[in-house]
C-alpha positions in Angstrom: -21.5 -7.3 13.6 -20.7 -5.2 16.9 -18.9 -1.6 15.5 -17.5 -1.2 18.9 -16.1 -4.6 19.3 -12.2 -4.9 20.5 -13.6 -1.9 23.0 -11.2 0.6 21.1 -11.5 0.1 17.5 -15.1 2.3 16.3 -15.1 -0.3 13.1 -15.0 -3.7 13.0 -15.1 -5.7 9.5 -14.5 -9.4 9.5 -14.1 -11.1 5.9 -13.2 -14.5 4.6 -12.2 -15.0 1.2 -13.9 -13.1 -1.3 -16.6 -11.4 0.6 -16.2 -7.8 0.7 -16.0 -5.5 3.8 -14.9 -1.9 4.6 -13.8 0.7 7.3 -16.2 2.7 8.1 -19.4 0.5 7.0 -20.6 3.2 4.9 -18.9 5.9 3.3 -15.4 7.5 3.9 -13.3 9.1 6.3 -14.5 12.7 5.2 -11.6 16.1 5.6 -9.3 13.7 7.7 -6.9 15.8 8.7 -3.8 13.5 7.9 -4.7 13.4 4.1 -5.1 16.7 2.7 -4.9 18.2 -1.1 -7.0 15.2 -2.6 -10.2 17.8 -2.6 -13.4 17.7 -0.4 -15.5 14.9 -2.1 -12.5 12.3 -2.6 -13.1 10.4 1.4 -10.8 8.1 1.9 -11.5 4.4 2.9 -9.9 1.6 4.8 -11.0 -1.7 2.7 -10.3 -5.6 2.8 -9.2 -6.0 -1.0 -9.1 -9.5 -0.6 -9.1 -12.1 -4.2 -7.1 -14.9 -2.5 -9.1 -17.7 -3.6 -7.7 -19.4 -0.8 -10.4 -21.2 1.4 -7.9 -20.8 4.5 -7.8 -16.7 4.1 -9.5 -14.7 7.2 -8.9 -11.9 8.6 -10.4 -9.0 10.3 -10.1 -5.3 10.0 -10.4 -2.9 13.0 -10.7 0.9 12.1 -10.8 4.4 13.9 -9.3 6.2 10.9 -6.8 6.1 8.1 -4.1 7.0 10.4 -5.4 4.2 12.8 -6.4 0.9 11.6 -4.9 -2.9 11.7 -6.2 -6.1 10.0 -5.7 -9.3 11.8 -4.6 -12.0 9.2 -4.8 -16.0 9.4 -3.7 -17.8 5.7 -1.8 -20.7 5.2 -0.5 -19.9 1.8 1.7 -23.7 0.6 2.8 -22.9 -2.2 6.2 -21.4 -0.6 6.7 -18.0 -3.0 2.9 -17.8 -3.7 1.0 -14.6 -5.1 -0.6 -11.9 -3.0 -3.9 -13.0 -1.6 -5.1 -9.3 -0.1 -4.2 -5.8 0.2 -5.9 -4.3 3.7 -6.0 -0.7 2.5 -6.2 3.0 3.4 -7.3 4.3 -0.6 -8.8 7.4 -2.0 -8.5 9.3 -5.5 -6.2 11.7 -6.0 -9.1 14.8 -6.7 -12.6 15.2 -5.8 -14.1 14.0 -9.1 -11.9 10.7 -9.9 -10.4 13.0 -13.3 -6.6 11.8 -14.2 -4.4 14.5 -12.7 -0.8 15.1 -14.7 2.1 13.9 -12.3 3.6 17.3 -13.2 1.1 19.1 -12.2 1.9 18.9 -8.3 4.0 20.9 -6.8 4.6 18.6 -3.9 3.5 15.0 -2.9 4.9 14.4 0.8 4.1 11.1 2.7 5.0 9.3 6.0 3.7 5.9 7.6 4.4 4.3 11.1 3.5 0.5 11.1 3.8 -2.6 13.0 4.2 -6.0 10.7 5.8 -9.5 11.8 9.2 -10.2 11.4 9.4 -14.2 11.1 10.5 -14.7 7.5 10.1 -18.2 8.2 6.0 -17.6 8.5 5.1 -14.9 7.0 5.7 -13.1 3.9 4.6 -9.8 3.6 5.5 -6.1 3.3 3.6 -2.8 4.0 3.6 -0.6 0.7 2.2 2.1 -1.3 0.3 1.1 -4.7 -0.1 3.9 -7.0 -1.5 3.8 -10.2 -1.2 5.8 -13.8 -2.3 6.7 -16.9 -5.7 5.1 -16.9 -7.0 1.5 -16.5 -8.7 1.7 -19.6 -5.4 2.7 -21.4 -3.2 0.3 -23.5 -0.5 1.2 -20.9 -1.6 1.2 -17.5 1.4 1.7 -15.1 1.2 0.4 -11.4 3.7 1.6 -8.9 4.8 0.2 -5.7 7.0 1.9 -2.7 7.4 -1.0 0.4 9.6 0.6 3.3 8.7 -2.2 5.5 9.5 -6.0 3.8 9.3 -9.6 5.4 9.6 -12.1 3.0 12.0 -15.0 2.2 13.9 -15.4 -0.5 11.4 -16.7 -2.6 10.4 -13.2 -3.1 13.6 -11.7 -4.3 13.9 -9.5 -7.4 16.6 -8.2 -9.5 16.8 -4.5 -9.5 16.9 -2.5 -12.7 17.9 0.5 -11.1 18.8 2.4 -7.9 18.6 5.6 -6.7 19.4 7.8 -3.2 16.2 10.1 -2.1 15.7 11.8 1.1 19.9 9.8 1.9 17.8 7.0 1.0 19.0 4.4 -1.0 16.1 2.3 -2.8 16.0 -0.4 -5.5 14.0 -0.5 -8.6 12.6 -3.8 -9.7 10.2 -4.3 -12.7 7.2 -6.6 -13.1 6.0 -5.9 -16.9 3.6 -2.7 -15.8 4.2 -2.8 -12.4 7.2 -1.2 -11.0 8.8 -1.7 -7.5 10.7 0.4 -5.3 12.4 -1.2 -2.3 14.6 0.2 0.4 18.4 -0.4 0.5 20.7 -1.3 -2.8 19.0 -4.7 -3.2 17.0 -7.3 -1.7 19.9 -8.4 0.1 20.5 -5.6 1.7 16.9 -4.3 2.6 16.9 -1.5 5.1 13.5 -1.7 6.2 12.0 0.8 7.8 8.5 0.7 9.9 8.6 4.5 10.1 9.6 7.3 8.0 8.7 9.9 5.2 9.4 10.1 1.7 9.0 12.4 -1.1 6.9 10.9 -3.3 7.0 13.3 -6.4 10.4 13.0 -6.2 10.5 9.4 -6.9 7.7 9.5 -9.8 9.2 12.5 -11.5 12.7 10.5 -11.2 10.8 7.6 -12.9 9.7 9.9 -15.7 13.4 10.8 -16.4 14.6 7.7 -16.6 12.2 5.7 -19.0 10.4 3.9 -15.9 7.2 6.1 -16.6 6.5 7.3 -19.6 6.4 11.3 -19.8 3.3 13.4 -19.2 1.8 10.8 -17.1 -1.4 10.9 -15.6 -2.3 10.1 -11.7 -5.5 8.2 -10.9 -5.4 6.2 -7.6 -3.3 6.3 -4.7 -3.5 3.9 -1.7 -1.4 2.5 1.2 -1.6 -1.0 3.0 -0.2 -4.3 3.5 0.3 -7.2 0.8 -0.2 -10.1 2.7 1.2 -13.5 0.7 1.4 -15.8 4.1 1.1 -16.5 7.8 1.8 -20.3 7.4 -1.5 -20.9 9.3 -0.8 -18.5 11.8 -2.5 -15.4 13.5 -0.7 -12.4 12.7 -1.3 -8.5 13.1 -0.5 -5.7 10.4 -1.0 -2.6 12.2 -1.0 1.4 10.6 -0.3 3.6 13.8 -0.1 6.6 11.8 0.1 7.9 8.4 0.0 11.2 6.2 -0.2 12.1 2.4 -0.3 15.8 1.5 0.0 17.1 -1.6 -0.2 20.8 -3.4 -0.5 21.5 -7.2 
């Protein structure tokens, strides 16, 4: 494994299905200046997160930082609307010691994200997204919540919102997947404005889940991570790039 390989990237981490690999080979990306408010000790990671199963999953992931990274993707998914198969990711925790952090105990959660996905629906299916978790994977109610500005996918994908709600001018959809919840942008999925740049307020979504009975109240904040779910290529090579992202937040 050549670190320097690609001539621009300082990590390089091929992986096939079900063999692990991370960005950078040991450790995290400690005090980088992008993510700020998770605590010094929490470093952030960029990691494979592959469970396809599938014996035609590769890809490889080239790294400078959180703010810099892409994962270059071949997987010839046939089953038409199949499952995820990996989740390249930029992750950390939200404090310094891993402890569950009350959602209303921040003051502000800001983030914004500048990527580069395909856009053949006919080939690929896929969608860059944040995948936040609460109150506790050891709880009876673990909740997992998804924001994806940036969506291609074919119909087979489709969901029926529950809910919708303007932030930020904004208009995104709610769908629900027993504990997982899903916001997408636009008033449904057929009218997706997707977005491969932007900002959101984050709290402002979670507390507005809260409200309305799509969190439960008092919930608790344990992992927070941003990356691509990658279903399909159809065989082909395809790139999922991060050009830049932030998350700051304040309690």
């Amino acid at each position: 494994m050549d670190p320097t390989a690609d001539g621009t990237f300082s990590c390089v981490s091929p992986n096939v299905v079900n063999v692990g690999g991370q960005c950078p080979l040991e450790g995290g990306y400690a005090d980088h200046p992008t993510i700020t408010g998770i605590g010094n000790g929490s470093e952030p990671f960029i990691n494979h997160n592959v469970w396809s199963g599938d014996p035609d999953f590769y890809a490889t992931l080239y790294a400078n930082s959180p703010s810099d990274w892409k994962d270059v993707v071949k997987v010839n998914n046939t089953t038409g609307g199949g499952g995820v198969l990996a989740y390249p990711n930029v992750g950390w925790y939200p404090n310094s010691n891993s402890a569950e952090v009350p959602v209303d105990s921040y003051s502000s959660i800001t983030s914004s994200w500048n990527v580069t996905i395909p856009t053949n629906t006919s080939t690929v299916a896929a969608w860059a997204g944040y995948d936040l978790w609460f109150n506790g994977p050891w709880s009876n109610n673990p909740a997992e919540v998804m924001i994806q500005p940036d969506i291609t996918a074919n119909s087979n994908y489709d969901c029926t919102a529950v809910a919708t709600a303007t932030f930020a001018g904004m208009p995104w959809h709610l769908c629900v997947f027993g504990n997982e919840r899903v916001w997408k942008p636009g008033t449904n999925d057929q009218h997706l404005i997707n977005q491969s740049s932007g900002s959101i307020n984050v709290l402002a979504m979670i507390q507005w889940m809260e409200q309305n009975g799509y969190l439960p109240k008092n919930s608790t904040w344990y992992d927070e991570s941003f990356g691509f779910e990658i279903c399909n290529t159809s065989g082909t090579t395809q790139t999922f790039a991060v050009n830049d992202f932030s998350w700051n937040q304040q309690q």
